[in-house]
C-alpha positions in Angstrom: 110.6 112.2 147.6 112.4 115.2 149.1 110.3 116.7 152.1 110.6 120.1 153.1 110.7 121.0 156.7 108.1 123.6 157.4 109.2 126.2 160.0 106.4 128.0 161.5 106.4 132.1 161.8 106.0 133.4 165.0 102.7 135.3 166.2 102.4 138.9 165.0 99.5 140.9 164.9 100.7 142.0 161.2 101.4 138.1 160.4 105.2 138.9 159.5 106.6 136.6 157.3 108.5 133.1 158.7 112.2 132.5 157.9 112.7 130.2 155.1 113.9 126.3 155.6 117.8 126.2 155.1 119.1 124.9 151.5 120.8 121.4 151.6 124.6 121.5 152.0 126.9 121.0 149.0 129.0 118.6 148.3 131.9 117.8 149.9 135.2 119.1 148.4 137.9 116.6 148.0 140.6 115.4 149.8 143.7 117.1 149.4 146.6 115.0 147.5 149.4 114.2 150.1 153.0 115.0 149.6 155.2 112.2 148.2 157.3 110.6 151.3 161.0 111.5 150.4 162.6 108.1 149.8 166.3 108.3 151.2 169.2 107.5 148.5 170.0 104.1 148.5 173.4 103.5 151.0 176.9 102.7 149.1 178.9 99.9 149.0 181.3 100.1 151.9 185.0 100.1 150.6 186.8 96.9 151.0 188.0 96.2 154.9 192.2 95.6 154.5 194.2 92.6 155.1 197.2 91.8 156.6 199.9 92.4 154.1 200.3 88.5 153.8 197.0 87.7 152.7 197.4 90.4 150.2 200.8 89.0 148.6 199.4 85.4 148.5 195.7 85.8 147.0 195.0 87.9 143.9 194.0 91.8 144.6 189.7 91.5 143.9 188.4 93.4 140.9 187.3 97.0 141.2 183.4 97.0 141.7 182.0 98.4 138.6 181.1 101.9 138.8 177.4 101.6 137.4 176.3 99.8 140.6 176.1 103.1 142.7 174.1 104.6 139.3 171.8 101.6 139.4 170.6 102.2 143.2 170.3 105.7 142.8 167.9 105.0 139.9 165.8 102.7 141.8 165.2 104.8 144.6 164.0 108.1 141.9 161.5 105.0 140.3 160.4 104.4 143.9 159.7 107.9 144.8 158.1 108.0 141.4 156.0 105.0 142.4 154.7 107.1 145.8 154.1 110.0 144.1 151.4 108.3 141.7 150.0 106.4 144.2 149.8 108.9 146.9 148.1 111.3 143.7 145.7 108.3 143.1 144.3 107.5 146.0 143.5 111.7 147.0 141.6 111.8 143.6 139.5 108.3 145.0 139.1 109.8 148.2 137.8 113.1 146.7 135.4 110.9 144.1 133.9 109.3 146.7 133.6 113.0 149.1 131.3 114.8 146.7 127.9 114.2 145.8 127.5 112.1 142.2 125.4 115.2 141.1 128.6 117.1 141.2 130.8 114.8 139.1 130.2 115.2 135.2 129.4 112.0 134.0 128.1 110.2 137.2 124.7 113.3 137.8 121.7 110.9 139.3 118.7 111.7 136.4 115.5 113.0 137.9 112.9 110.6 139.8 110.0 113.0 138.2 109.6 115.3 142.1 108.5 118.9 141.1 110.5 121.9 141.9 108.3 123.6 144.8 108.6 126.7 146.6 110.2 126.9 150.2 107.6 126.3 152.0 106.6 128.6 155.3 103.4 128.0 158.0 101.5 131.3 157.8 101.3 133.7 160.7 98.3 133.6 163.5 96.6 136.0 164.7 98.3 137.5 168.3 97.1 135.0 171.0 95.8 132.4 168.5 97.7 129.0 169.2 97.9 126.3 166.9 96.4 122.8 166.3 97.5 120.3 168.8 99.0 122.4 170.9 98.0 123.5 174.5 94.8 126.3 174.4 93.6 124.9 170.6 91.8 121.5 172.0 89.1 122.0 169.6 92.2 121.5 166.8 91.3 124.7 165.1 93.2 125.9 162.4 93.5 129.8 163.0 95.8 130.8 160.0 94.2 132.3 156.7 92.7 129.2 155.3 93.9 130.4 152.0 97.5 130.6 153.1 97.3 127.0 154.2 96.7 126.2 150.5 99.8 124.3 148.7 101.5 126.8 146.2 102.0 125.9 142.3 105.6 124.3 141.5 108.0 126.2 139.7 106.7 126.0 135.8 103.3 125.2 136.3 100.6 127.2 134.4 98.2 128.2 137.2 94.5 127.4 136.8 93.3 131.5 137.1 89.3 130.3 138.6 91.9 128.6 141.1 94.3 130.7 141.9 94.6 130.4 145.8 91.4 132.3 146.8 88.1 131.9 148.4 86.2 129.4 146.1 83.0 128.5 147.0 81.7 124.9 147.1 81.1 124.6 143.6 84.4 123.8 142.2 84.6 121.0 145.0 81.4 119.4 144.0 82.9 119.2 140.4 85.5 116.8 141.8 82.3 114.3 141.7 80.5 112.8 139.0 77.5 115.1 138.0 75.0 112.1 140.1 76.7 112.3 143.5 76.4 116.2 143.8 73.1 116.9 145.0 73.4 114.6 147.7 77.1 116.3 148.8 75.7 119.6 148.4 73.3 118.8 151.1 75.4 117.2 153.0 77.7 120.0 153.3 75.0 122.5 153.7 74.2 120.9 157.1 77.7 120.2 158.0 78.5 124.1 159.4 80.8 124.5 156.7 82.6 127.6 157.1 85.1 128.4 154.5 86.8 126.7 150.6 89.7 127.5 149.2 91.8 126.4 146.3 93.9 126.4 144.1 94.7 124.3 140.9 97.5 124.3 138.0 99.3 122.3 135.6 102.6 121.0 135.1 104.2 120.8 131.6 104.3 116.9 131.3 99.9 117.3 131.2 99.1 116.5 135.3 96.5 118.8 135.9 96.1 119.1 139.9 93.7 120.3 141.9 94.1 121.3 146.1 90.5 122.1 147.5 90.6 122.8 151.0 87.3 122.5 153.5 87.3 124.0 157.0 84.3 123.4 159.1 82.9 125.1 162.1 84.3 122.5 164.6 86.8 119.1 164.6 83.4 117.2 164.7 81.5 117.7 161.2 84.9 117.7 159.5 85.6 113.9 161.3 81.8 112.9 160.0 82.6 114.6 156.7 85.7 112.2 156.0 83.8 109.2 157.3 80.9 109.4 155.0 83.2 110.3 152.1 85.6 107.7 152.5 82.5 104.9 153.1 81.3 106.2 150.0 84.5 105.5 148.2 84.7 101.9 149.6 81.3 101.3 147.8 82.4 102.6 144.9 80.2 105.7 145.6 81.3 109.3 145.4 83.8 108.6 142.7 85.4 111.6 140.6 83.9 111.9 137.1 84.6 109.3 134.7 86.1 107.0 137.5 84.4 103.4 137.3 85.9 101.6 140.6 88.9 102.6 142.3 91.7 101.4 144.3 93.9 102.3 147.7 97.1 104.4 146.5 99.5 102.6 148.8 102.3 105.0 146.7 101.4 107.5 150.2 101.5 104.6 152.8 105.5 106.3 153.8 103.8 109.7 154.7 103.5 110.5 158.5 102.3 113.6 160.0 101.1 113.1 163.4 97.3 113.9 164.2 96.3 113.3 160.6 93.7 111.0 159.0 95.1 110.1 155.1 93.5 108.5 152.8 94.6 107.6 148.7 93.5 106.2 146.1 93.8 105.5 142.4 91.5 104.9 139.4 91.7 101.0 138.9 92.6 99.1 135.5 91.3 99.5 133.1 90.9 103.1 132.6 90.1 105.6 129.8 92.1 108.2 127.9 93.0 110.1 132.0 93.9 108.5 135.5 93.0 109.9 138.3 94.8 110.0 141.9 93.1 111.7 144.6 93.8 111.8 148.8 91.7 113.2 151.5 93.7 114.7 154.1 91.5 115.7 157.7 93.6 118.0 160.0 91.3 119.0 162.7 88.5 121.2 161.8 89.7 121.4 157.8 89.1 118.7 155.2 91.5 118.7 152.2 91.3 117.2 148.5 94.3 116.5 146.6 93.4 115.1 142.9 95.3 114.8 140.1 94.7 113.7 136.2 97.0 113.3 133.4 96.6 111.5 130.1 97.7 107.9 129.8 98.3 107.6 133.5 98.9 109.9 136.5 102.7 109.9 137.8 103.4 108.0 141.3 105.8 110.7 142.9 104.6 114.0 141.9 101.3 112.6 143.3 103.2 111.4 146.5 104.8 114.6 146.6 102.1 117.0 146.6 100.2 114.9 148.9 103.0 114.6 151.2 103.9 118.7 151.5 99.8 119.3 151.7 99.9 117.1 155.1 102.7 119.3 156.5 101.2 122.6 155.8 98.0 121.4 157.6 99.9 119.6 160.1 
């Protein structure tokens, strides 16, 4: 999964916007083919030393050397430079092969591992004097930034879910993540919890993954920590299940994800399962509490889902 690095914007009382993460480089261009070495003409056959005149009278004059020799060594020496040539031109067109990115060859482009095409990704603005989580001044771990702006964005050709479209939400389209039983006792629970604010947003992708990104900030670090322990206990008693789910499973497709000060947890709707899977993560970052699900007929895909889950935990991180 490609991560984006998230680059926060600085303070500003009118929450300017952040600079963008730099694209990835392109490939590298290709070696340059060297110059053929010049091959030097091949050297001629020395003229015959003389002998004394007495030699010469008693022992037959040698026969002339024939005159294609010379024509012969020339012609070896052009097949040798010929030879260099080719192989100098070969070996810059492996060296340049081997530069670039496969992508950029015709023929060799990698196909797709199924990540989504997501928008650069920026940490919102605080409010002038308001630090973030984790860092010196915020030990209550209070996220300051618009709740709202924390929210994961739709990836590029997803139809978005308009009752979720990155606002204010109230608690009923979180309670709808459970089956219809559990909800009255959630509802109560989260009455006395000093929840604060929801927000959400929800879409889906043209391959049929519907997702949904609910996002639950308490009053204090405290009742979001109990909120994620009761949940997740639930879950490990096959409690507190998403509708339709019968028993679930961990997801250990996010066990690779690591943002510091973050409690993750995944799972998966276990085998066998109906006409939908369902993934879904709870992310708790400090006084928030975030929901990641995701549904798609005939079985929910591992990398979108890691993904999603994955840039979620950055933004709250």
């Amino acid at each position: 999964m490609t991560e984006q690095t998230l680059t926060p914007e600085p303070s500003a009382p009118s929450a300017p916007t952040a600079p963008t993460d730099p694209t990835a480089p392109p490939g590298a261009e290709a070696t340059a083919v060297p110059e053929a070495m010049a091959v030097p003409e091949a050297t001629p056959v020395p003229e015959t030393a003389s002998v004394p005149e007495t030699a010469a009278a008693a022992a037959p004059a040698p026969a002339p050397a024939p005159k294609k020799t010379r024509r012969v060594l020339r012609g070896v020496a052009r097949w040798t430079a010929a030879v260099l040539v080719c192989g100098g031109v070969g070996a810059g067109a492996a060296m340049g092969i081997t530069a670039v990115e496969r992508t950029d060859v015709p023929g060799l482009a990698t196909a797709s591992d199924g990540r989504w095409d997501y928008p650069e990704l920026t940490l919102p603005a605080l409010p002038e004097g308001a630090p973030r989580p984790w860092t010196d001044g915020n030990e209550g771990e209070i996220h300051h930034a618009d709740l709202r702006k924390l929210l994961l964005p739709a990836p590029k050709g997803a139809t978005v879910d308009p009752g979720l479209n990155g606002g204010w939400a109230g608690l009923d389209p979180y309670l709808a993540l459970l089956a219809e039983k559990d909800r009255g006792e959630a509802e109560r629970y989260v009455a006395d919890s000093a929840l604060r604010h929801v927000a959400a947003r929800g879409w889906t992708t043209p391959d049929g993954t519907t997702t949904r990104v609910h996002l639950l900030r308490f009053a204090s670090v405290a009742f979001a920590e109990d909120f994620k322990d009761v949940t997740t206990e639930k879950i490990s008693k096959s409690d507190g299940l998403p509708p339709g789910v019968e028993e679930a499973e961990v997801d250990t497709s996010v066990g690779g994800i690591d943002v510091p000060y973050l409690s993750l947890y995944a799972y998966a709707e276990a085998e066998p399962y109906g006409p939908e899977q369902t993934r879904w993560a709870y992310i708790q970052a400090g006084d928030t509490f975030g929901v990641v699900t995701q549904t798609r007929r005939g079985g929910t895909p591992t990398v979108p889902f890691q993904q999603t889950v994955a840039l979620q935990a950055q933004l709250l991180g």
